[in-house]
C-alpha positions in Angstrom: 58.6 -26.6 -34.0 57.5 -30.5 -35.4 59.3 -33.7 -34.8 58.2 -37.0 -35.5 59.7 -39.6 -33.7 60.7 -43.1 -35.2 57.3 -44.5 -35.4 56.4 -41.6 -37.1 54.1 -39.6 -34.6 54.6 -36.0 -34.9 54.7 -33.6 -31.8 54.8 -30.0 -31.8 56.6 -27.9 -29.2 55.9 -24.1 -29.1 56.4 -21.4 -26.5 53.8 -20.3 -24.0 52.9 -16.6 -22.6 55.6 -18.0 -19.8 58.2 -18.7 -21.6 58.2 -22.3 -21.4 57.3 -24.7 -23.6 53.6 -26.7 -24.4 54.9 -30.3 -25.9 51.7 -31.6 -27.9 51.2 -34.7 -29.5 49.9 -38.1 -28.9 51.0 -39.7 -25.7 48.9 -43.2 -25.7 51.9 -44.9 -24.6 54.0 -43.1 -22.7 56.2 -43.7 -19.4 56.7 -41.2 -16.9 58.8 -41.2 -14.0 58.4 -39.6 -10.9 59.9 -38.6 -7.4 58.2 -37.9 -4.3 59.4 -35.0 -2.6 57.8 -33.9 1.1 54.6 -36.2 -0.4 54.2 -34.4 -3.9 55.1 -35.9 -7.0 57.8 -34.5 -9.3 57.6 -35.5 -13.0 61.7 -36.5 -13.8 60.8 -37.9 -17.4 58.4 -38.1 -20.1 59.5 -41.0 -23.0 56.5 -41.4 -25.1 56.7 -45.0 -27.4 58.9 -43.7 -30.1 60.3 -41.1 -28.4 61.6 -38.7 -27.5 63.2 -39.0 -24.2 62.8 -35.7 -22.5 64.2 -35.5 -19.0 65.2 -32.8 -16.3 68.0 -31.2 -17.6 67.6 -32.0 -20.9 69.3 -29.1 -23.2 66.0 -28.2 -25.2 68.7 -27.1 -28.6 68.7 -30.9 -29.1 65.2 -30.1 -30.5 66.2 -26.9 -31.9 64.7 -24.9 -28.9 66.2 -22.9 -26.0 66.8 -23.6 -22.4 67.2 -26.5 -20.3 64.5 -28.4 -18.2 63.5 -27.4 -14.8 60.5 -29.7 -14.7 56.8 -30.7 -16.5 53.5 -29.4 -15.7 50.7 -32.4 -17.1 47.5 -30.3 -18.9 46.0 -33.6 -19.6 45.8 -33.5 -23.1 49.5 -31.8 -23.3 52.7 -31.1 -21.5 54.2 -28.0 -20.0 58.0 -28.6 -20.2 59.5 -25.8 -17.7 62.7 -24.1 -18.6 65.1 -22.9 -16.0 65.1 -18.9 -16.4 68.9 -19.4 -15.3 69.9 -21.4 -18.6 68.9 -19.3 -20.9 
């Protein structure tokens, strides 16, 4: 699935061989927020410039996909966004 934000940046999401979904585009200028649980960092939110906001618990139909957030895993050059098995 595409979207392009309001500056016009498009992103793709698709699903991966886990179920979850990669979220690819261009993150230049992006804030992330974070939590530190037992001294490991948990990803709460990704809100590239432009958007979109995507958070834990977002509902992922907003975007036209299924589930709801669980958390992210960061590739680097890409985002894992983690459904929860349970909403689906």
């Amino acid at each position: 699935m595409k979207y392009k934000n309001r500056h016009n940046n498009a992103f793709e999401f698709s699903y991966n061989e886990n179920g979850n979904i990669d979220w690819k585009g261009e993150f230049k200028y992006t804030r992330c927020g974070f939590d530190k649980v037992k001294g490991e960092e948990i990803l709460l939110y990704i809100d590239p410039s432009g958007g979109p906001f995507i958070g834990v618990d977002t509902d992922m139909s907003l975007f036209g996909l299924e589930g709801t957030v669980k958390n992210f895993v960061d590739h680097g050059d890409y985002y894992e966004i983690v459904i929860d098995k349970n909403s689906l």
